[in-house]
TIMI-2910 file (N, C-alpha, C, CB; in pm, 1 decimal, decimal comma, always signed):
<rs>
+----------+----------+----------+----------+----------+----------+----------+----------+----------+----------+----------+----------+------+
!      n_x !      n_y !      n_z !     ca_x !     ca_y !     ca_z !      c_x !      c_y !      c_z !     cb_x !     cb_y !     cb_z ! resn !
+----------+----------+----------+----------+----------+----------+----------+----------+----------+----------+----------+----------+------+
!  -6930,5 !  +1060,7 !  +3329,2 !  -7062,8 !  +1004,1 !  +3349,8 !  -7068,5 !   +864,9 !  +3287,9 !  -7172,1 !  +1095,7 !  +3289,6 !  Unk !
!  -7110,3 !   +761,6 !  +3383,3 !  -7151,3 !   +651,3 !  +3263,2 !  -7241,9 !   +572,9 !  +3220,1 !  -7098,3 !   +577,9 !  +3257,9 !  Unk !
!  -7223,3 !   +544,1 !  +3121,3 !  -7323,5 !   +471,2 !  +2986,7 !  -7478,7 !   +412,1 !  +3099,2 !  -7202,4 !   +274,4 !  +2880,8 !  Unk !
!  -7556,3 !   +424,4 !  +3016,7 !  -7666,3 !   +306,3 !  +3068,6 !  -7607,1 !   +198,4 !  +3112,9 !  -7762,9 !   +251,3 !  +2964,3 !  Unk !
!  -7549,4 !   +122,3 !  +2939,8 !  -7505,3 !    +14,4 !  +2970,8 !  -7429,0 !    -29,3 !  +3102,5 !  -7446,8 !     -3,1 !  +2880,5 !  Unk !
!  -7341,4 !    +37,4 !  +3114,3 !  -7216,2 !    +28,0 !  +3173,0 !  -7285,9 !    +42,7 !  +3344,0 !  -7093,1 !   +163,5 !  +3107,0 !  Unk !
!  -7347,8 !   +148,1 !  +3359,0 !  -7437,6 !   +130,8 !  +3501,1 !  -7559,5 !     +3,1 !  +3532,4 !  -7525,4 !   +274,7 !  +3510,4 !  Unk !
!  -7587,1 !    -97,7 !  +3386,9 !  -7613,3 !   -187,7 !  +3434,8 !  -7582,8 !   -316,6 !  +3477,5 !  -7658,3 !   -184,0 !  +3403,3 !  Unk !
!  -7471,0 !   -284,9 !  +3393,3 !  -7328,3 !   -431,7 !  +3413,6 !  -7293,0 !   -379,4 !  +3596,6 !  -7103,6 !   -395,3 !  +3252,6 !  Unk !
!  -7262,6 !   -245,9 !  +3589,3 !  -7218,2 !   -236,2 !  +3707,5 !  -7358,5 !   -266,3 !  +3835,3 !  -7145,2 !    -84,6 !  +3705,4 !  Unk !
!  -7455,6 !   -251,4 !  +3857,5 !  -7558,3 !   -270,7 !  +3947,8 !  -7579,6 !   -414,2 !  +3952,0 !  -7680,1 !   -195,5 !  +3913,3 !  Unk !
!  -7576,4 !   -506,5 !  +3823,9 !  -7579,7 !   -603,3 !  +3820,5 !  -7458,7 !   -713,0 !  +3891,6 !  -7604,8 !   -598,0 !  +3709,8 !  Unk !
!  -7359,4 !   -672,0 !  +3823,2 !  -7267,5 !   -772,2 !  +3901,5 !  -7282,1 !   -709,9 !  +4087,1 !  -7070,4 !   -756,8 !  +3820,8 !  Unk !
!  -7299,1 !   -574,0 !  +4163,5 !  -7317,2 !   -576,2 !  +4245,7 !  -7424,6 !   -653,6 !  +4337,8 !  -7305,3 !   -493,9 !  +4235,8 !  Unk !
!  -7525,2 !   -665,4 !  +4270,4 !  -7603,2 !   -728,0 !  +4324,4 !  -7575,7 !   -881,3 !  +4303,7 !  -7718,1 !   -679,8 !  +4286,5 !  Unk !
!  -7507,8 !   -920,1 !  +4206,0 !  -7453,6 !  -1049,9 !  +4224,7 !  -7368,3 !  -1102,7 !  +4340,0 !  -7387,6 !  -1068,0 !  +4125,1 !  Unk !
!  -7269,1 !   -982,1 !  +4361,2 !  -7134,5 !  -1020,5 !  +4427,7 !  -7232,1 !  -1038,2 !  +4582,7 !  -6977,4 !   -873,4 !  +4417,4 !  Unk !
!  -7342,6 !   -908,1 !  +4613,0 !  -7393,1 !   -898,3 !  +4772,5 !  -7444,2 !  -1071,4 !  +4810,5 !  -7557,3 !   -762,8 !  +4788,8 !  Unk !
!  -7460,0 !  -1134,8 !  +4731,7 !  -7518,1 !  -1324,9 !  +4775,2 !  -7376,2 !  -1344,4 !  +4850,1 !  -7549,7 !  -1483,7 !  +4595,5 !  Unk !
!  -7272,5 !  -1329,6 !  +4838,4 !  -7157,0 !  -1402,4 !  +4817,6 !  -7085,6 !  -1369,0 !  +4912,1 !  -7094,0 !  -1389,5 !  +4702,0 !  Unk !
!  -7038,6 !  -1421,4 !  +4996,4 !  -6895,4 !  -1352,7 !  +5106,1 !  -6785,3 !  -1365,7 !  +5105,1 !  -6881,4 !  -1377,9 !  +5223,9 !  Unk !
!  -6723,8 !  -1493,1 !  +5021,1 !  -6611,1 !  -1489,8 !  +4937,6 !  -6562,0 !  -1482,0 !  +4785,9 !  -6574,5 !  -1568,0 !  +4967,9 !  Unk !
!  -6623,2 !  -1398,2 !  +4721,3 !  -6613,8 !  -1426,1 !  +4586,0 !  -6438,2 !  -1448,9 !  +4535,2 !  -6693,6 !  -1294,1 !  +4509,2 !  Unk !
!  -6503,5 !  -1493,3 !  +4419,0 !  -6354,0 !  -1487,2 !  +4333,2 !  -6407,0 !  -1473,1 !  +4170,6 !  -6241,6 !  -1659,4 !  +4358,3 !  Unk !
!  -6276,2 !  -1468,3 !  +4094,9 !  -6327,7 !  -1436,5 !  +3931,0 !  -6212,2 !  -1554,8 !  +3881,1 !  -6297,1 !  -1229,3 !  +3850,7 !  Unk !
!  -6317,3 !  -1609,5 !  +3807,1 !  -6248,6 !  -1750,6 !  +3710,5 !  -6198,1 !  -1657,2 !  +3605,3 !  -6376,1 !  -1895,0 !  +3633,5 !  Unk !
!  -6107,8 !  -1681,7 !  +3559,4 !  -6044,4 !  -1547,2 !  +3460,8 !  -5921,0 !  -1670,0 !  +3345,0 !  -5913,7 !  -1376,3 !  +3609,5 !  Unk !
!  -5931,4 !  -1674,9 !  +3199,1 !  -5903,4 !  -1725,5 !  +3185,5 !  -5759,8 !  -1644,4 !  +3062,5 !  -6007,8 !  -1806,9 !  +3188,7 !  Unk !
!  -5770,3 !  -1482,2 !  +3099,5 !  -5692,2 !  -1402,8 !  +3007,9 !  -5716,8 !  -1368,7 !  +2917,9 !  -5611,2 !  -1430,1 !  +2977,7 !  Unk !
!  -5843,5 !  -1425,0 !  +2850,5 !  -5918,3 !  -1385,3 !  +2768,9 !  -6008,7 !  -1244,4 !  +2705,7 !  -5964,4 !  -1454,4 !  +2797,3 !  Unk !
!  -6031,9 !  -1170,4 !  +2664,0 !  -6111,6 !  -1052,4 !  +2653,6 !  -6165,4 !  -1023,0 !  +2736,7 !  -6186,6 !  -1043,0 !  +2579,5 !  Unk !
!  -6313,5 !  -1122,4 !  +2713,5 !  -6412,3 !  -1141,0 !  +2777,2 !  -6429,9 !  -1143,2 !  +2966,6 !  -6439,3 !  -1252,9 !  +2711,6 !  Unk !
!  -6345,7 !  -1199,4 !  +3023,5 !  -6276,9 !  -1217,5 !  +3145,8 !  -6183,7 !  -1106,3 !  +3167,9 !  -6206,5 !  -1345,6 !  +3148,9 !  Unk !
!  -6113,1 !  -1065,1 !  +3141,0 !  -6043,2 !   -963,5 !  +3144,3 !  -6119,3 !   -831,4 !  +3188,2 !  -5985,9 !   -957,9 !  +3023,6 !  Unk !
!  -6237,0 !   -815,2 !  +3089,6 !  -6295,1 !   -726,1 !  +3105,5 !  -6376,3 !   -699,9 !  +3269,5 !  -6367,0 !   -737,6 !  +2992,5 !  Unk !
!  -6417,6 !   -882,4 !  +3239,4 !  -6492,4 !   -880,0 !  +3367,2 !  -6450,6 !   -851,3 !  +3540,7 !  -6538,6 !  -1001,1 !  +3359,1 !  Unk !
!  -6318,6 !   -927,1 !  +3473,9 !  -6225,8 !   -888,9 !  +3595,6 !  -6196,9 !   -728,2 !  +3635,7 !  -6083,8 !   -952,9 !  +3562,6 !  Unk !
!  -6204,9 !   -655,0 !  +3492,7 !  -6114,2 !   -492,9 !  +3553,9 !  -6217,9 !   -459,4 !  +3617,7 !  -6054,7 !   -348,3 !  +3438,5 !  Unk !
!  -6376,4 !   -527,1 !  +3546,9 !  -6466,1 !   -433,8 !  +3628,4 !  -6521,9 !   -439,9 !  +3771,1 !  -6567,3 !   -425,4 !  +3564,0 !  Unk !
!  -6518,9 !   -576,1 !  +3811,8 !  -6475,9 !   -615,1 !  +3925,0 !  -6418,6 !   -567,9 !  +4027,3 !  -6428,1 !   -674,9 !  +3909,3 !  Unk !
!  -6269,6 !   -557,3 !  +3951,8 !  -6180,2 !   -462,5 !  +4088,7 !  -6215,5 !   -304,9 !  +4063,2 !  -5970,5 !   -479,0 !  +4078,6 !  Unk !
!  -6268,7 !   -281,1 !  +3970,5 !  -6316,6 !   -151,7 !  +4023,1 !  -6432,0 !   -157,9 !  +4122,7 !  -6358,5 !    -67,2 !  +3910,3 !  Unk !
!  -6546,4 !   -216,7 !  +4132,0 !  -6612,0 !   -270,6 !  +4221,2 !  -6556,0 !   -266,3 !  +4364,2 !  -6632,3 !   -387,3 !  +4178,6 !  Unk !
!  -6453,4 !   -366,4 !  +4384,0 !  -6411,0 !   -438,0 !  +4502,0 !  -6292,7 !   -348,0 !  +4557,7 !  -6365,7 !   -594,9 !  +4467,2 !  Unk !
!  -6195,8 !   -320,1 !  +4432,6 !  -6053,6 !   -284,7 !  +4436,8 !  -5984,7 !   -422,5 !  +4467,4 !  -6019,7 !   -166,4 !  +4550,9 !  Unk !
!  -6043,6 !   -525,4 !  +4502,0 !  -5919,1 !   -673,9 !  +4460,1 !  -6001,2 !   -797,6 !  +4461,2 !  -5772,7 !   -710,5 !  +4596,5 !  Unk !
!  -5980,5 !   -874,7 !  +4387,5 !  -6040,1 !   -973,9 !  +4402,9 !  -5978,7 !  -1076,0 !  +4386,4 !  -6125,9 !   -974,9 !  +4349,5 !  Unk !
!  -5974,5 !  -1261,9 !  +4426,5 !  -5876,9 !  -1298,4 !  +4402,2 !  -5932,1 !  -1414,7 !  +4270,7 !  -5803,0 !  -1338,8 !  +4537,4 !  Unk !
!  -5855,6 !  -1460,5 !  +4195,0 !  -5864,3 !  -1556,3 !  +4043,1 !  -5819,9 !  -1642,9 !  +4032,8 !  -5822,3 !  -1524,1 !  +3933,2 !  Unk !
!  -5904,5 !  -1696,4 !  +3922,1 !  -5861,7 !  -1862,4 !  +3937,5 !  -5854,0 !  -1837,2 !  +3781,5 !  -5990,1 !  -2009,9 !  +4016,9 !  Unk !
!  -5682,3 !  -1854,2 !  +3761,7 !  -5665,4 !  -1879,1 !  +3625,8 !  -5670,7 !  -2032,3 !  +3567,9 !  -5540,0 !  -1820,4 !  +3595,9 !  Unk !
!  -5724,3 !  -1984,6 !  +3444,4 !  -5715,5 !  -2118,2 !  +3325,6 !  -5498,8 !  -2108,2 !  +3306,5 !  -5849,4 !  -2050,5 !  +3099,2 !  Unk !
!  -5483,3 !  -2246,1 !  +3299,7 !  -5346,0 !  -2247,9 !  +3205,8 !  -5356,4 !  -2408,4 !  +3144,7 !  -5175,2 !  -2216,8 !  +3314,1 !  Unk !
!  -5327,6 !  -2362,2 !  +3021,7 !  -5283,7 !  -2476,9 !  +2910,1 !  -5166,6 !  -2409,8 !  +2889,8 !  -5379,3 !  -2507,4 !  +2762,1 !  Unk !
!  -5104,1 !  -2562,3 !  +2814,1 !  -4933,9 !  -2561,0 !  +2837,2 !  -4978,3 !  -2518,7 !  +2678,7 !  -4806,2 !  -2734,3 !  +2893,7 !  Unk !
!  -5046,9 !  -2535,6 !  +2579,0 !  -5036,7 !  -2493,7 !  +2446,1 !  -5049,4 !  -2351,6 !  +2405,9 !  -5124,2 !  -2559,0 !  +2380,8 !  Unk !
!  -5065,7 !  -2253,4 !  +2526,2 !  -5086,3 !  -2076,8 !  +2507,2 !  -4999,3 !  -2026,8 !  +2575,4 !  -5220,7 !  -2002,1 !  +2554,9 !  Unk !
!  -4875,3 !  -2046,5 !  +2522,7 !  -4754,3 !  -1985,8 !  +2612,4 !  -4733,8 !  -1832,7 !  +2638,2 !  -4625,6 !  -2026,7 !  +2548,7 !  Unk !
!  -4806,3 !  -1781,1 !  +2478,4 !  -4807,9 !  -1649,9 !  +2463,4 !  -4934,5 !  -1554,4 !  +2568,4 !  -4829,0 !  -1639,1 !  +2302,2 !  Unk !
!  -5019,5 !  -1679,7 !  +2577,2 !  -5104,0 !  -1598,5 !  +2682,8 !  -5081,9 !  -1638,2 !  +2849,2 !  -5267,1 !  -1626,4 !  +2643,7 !  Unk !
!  -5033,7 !  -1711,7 !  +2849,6 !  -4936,3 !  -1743,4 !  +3000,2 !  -4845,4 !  -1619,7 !  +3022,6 !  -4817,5 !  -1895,3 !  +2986,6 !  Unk !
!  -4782,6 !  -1603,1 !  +2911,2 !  -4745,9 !  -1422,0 !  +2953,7 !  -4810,6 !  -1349,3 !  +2999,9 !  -4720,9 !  -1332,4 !  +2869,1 !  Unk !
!  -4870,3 !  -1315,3 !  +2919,2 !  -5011,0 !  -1187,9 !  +2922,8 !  -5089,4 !  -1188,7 !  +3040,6 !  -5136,1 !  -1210,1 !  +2802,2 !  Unk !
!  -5114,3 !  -1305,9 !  +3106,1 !  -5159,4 !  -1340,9 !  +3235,1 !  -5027,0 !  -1296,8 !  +3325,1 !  -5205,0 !  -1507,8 !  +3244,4 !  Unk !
!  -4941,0 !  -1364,8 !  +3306,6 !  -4816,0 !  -1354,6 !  +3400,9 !  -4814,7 !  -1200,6 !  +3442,5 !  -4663,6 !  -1402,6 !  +3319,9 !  Unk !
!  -4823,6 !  -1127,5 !  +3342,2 !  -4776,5 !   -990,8 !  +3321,1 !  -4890,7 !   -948,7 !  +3371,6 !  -4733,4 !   -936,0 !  +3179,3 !  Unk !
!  -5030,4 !   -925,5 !  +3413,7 !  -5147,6 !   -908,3 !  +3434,8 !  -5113,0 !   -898,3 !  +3626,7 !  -5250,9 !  -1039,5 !  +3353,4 !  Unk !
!  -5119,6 !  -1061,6 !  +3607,4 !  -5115,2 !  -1040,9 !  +3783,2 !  -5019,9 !   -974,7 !  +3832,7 !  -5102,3 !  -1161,3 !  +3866,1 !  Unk !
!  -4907,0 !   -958,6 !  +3813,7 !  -4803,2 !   -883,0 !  +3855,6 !  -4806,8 !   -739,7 !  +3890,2 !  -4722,7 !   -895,7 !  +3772,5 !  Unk !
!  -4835,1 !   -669,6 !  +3737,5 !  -4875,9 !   -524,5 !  +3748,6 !  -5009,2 !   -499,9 !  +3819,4 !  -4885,3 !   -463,6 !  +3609,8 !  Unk !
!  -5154,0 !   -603,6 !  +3841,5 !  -5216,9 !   -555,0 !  +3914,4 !  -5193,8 !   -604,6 !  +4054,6 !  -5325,9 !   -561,9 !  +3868,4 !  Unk !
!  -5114,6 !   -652,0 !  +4091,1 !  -5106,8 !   -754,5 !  +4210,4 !  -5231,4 !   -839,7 !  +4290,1 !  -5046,6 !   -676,4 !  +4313,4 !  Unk !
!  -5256,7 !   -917,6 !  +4157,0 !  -5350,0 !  -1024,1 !  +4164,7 !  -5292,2 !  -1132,1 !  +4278,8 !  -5368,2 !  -1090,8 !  +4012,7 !  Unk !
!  -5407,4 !  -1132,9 !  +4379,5 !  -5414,1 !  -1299,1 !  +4432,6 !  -5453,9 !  -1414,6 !  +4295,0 !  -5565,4 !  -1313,4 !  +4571,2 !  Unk !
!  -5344,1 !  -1486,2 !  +4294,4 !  -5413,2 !  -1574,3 !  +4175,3 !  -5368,9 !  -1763,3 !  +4215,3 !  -5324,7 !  -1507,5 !  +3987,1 !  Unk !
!  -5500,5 !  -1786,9 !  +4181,1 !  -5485,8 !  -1974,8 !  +4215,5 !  -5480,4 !  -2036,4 !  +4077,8 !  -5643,3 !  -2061,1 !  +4308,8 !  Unk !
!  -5388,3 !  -2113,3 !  +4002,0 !  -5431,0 !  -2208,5 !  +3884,3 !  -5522,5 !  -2312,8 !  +3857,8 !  -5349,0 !  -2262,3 !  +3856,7 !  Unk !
!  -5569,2 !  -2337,7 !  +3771,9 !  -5629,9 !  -2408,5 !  +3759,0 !  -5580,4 !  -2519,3 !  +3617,7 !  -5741,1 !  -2335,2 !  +3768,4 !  Unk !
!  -5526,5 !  -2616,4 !  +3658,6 !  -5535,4 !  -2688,0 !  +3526,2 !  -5649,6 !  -2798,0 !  +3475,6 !  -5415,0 !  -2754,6 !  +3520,2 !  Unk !
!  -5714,7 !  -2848,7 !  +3365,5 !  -5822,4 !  -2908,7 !  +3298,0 !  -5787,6 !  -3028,5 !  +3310,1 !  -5850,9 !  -2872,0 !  +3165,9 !  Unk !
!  -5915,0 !  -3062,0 !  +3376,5 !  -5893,7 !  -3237,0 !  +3468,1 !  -5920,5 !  -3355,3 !  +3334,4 !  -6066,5 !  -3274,7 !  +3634,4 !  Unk !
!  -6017,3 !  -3285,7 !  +3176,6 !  -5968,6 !  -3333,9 !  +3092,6 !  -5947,1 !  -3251,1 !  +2970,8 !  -6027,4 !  -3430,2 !  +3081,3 !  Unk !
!  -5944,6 !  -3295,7 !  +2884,5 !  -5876,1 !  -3263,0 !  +2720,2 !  -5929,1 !  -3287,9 !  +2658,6 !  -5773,0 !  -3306,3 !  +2660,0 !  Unk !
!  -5999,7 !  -3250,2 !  +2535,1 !  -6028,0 !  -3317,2 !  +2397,4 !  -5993,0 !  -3206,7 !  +2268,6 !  -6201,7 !  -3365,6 !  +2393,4 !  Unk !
!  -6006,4 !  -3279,0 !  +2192,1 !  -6003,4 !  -3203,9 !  +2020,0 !  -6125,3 !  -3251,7 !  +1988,3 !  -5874,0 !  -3258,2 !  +1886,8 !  Unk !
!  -6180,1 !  -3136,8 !  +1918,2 !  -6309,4 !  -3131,9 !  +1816,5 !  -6276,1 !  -3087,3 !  +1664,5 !  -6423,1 !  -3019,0 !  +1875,6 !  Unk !
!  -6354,5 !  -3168,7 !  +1583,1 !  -6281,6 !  -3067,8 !  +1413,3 !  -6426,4 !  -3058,7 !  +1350,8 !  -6134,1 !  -3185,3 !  +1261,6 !  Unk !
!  -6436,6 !  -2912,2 !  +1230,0 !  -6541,8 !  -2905,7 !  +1185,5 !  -6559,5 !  -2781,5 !  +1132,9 !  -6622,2 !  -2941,5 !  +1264,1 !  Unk !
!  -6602,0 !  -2756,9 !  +1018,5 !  -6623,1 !  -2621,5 !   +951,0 !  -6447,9 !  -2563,8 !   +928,2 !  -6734,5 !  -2504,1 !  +1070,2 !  Unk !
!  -6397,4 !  -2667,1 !   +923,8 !  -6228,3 !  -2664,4 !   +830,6 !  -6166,1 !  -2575,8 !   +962,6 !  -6216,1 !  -2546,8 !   +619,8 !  Unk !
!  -6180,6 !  -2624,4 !  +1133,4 !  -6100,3 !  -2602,8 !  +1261,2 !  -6114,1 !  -2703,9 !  +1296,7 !  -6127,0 !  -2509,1 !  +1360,2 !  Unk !
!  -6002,0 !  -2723,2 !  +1378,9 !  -5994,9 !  -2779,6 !  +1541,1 !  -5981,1 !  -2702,1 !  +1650,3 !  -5889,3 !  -2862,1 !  +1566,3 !  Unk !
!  -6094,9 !  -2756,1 !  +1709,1 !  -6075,4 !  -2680,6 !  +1859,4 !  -6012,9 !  -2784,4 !  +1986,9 !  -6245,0 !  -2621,9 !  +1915,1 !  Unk !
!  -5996,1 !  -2748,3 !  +2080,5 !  -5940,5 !  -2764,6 !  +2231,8 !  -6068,5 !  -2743,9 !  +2319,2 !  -5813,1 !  -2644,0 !  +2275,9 !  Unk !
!  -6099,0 !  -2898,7 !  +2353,4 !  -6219,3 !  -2882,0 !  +2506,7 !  -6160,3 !  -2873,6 !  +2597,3 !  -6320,8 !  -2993,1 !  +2556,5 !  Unk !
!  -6185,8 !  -2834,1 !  +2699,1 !  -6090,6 !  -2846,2 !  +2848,1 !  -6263,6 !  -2900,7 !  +2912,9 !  -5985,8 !  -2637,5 !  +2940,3 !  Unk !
+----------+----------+----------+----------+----------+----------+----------+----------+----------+----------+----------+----------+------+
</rs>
């Protein structure tokens, strides 16, 4: 049986996806995306993605690599048309 929650993520993104006649999922390998994506293809059973890749997350260029493969993702790249560094509260981050 499932959750409230979980039946409203699910009604919700359905009623999102019904606007749409080609969807796709920006997916960047991340948790957050990840998640969104499994729930998705449970939804759909396939959908196709537009991955994030930076050359500085090699370890998650795997994890993606390894992702589309075992689910047999349609997948398009996407690389970041720009770049920056931000610093603050003792980090640097990466804008794309």
């Amino acid at each position: 049986m499932m959750s409230e929650p979980v039946k409203l993520a699910r009604e919700t993104i359905i009623r999102a996806l019904n606007k749409w006649s080609d969807p796709c999922c920006l997916w960047s390998g991340g948790k957050d995306s990840t998640v969104l994506l499994h729930l998705l293809r449970e939804i759909l059973g396939s959908i196709p993605v537009v991955c994030f890749r930076e050359p500085w997350f090699p370890y998650k260029d795997r994890f993606v690599n390894r992702v589309i493969e075992e689910w047999n993702l349609e997948a398009w790249d996407w690389h970041p048309a720009k770049v920056a560094l931000t610093k603050g509260h003792g980090r640097i981050d990466i804008l794309n």
